[in-house]
C-alpha positions in Angstrom: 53.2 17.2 24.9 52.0 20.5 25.8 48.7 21.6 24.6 48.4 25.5 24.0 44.3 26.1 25.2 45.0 30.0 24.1 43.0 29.6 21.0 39.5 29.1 23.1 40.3 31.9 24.9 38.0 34.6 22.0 35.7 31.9 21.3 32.0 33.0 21.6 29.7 30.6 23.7 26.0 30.8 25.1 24.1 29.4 28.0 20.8 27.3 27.0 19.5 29.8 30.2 19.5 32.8 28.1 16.9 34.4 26.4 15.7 33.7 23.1 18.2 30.4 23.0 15.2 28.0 23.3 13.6 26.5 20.4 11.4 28.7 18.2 8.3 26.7 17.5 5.8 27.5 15.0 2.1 26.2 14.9 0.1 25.6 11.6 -3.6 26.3 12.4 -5.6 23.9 10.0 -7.9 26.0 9.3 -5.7 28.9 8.1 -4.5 26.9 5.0 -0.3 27.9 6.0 2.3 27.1 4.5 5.7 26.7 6.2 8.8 25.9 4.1 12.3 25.1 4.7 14.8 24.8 1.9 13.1 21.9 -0.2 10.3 20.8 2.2 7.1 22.3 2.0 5.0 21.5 5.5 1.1 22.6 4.2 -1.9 22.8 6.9 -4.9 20.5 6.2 -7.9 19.8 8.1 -8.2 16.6 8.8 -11.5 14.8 10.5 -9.5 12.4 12.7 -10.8 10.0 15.4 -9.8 11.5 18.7 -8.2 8.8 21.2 -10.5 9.1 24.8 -8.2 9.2 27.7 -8.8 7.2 30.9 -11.9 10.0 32.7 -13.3 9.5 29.2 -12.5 13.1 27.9 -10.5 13.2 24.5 -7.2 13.9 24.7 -4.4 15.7 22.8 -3.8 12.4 21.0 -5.4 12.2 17.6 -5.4 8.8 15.5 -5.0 9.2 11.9 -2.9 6.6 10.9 -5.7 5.0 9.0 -6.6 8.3 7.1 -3.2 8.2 6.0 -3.1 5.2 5.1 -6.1 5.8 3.3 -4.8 8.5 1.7 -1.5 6.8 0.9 -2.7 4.4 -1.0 -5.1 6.3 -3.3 -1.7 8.0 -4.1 -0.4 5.2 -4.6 -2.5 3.7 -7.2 -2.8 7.4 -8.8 0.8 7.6 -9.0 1.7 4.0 -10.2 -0.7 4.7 -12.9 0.9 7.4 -14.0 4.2 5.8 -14.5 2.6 2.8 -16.7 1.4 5.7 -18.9 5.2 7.4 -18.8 6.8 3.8 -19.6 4.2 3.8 -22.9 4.3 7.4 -24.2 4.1 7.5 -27.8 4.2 3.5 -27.7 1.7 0.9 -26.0 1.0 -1.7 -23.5 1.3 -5.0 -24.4 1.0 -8.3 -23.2 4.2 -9.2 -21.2 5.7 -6.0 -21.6 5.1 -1.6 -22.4 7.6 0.6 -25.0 8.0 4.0 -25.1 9.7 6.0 -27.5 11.3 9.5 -28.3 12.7 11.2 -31.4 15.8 9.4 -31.0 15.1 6.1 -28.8 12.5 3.6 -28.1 12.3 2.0 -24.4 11.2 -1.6 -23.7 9.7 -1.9 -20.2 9.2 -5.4 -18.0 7.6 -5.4 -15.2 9.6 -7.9 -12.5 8.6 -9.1 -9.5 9.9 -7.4 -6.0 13.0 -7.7 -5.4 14.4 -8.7 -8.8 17.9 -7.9 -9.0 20.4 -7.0 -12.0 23.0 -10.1 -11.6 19.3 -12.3 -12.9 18.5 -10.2 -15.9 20.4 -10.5 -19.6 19.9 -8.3 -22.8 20.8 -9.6 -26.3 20.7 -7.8 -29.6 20.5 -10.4 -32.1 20.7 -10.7 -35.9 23.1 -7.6 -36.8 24.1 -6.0 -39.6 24.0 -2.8 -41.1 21.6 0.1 -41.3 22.5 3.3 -42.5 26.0 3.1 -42.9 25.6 1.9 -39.4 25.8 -1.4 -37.4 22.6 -2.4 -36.6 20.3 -5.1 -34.6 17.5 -6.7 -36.1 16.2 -8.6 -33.0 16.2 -8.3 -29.0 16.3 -10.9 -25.9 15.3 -9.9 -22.7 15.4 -12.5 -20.2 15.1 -12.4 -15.8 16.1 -16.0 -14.9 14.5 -15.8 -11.5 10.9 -15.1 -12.2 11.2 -17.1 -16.0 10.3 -14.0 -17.5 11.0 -13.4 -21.7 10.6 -10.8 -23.8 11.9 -11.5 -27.4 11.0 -10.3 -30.7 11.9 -8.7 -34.6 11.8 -5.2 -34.2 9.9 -3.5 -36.6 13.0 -1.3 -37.4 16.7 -2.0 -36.8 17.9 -0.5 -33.6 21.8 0.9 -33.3 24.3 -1.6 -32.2 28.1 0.0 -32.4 30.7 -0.6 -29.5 28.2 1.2 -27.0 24.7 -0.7 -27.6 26.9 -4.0 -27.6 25.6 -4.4 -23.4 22.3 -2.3 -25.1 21.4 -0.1 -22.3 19.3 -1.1 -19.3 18.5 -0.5 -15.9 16.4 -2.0 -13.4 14.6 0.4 -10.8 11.3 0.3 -8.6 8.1 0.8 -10.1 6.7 3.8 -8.6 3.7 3.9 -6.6 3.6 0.2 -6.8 1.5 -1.4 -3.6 3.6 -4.5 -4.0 7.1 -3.7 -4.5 7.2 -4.4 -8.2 10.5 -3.6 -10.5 10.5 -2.6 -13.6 14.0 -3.6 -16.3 14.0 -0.9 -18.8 15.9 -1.6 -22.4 17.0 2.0 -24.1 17.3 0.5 -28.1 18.7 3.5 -30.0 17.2 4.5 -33.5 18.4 4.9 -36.7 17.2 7.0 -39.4 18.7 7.8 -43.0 19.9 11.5 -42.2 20.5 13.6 -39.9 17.1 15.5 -39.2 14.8 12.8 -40.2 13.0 11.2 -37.0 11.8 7.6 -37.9 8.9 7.2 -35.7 7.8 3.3 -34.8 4.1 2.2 -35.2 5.0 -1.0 -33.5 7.8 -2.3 -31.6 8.0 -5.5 -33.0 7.0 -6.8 -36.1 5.6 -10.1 -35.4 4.0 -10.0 -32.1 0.6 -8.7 -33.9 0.5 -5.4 -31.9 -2.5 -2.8 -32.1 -0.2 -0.1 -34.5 0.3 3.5 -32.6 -1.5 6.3 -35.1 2.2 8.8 -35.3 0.2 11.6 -36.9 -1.0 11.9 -33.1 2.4 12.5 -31.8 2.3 15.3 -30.3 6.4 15.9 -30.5 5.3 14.6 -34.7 5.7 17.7 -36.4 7.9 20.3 -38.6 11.8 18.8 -38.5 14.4 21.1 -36.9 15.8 23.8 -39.4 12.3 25.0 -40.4 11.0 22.2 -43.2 8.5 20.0 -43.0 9.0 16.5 -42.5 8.1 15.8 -45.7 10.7 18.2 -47.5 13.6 16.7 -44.9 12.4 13.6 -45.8 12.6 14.0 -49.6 16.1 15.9 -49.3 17.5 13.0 -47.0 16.2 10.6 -49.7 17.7 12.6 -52.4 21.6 12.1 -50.2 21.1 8.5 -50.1 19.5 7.4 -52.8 20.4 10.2 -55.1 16.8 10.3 -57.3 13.4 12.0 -56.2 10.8 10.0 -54.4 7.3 10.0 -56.4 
């Protein structure tokens, strides 16, 4: 086979001798408070007391130690940020003992916390006791098991959750707890609420009904307010009472 090299012959090369082909190189001067970006990363200036490494004559060198300031700082992050995502995985719900729910307008989400390395294959959701809600298939109760570590989380919820053809599995996941120092997981359940018409948002005051929990105050919900469409919750609530039920509420 004969190999045509013509199509290198227009092809535009440079020598690593020439000028300006050597690395461009640009230094932050702590002190100036710069800022250097490219695309996402953002590369700030800080100045940092670090404990200068003495060479062999005795006289510091270029080398600066401050592994242990980052360290340091790293894990005040750390405990900073995995607090802040135990207050995420309890907005608008609580902690409780064993396990933290969360809820939305339309969902409420059960968090366990599981041990590092907890995998997916170990961990089964069940939503027990159905019937109907609504108009619409419902679950009264939920099962949360993670064979490996023996942990359970089961309970009457305080109100029925959705359970057509797509809650059947319920929805879960099983990701990393972030910020967590010692690797810990955390299985979150995604139980889909129900409410008598469309507009009306049914907040929960406790995720289950017979664990005893400390009831959340909903008038302090911050998304708690006027119903979309303009009404108050109050007048949605009446009109949605009026469809089903088809006399006023007193």
């Amino acid at each position: 086979m004969v190999i045509n090299y013509s199509k290198w012959d227009n092809l535009e090369v440079s020598s690593d001798e020439e000028e300006g082909a050597g690395p461009v190189v640009h230094r932050l001067d702590p002190s100036s408070g710069e800022e250097l970006r490219y695309g996402n990363l953002t590369v700030r200036s800080k100045s940092t007391e670090a404990e200068v490494v003495g060479s062999k004559e005795g006289k510091p060198s270029s080398t600066t130690r401050v592994e242990a300031k980052v360290a340091e700082e790293s894990g005040t992050s750390s405990e900073r940020t995995s607090g802040a995502g135990l207050d995420l995985l309890c907005k608008n719900g609580a902690r409780c003992e064993g396990y933290l729910w969360s809820q939305d307008r339309g969902t409420c989400t059960v968090s366990v916390l599981l041990p590092s390395g907890a995998r997916a294959k170990d961990v089964s959701v069940h939503l027990l006791d159905r019937g109907t809600e609504f108009g619409t298939r419902c679950a009264r109760k939920l099962l949360v098991e993670h064979s490996a570590s023996g942990t359970r989380v089961e309970g009457r919820l305080r109100h029925p959750c959705g359970c057509d053809d797509n809650d059947l599995v319920s929805h879960w996941e099983i990701r990393d707890l972030r910020g967590s120092a010692d690797g810990a997981r955390v299985l979150a359940v995604e139980l889909r609420k129900l409410a008598p018409a469309q507009g009306v948002v049914r907040w929960w005051r406790t995720l289950f009904e017979d664990k005893g929990e400390a009831e959340v105050d909903v008038g302090a919900i911050e998304e708690r307010g006027e119903a979309r469409g303009g009404g108050s919750f109050a007048e949605v609530w009446e009109t949605a009472h009026r469809e089903v039920f088809g006399k006023k509420t007193v």
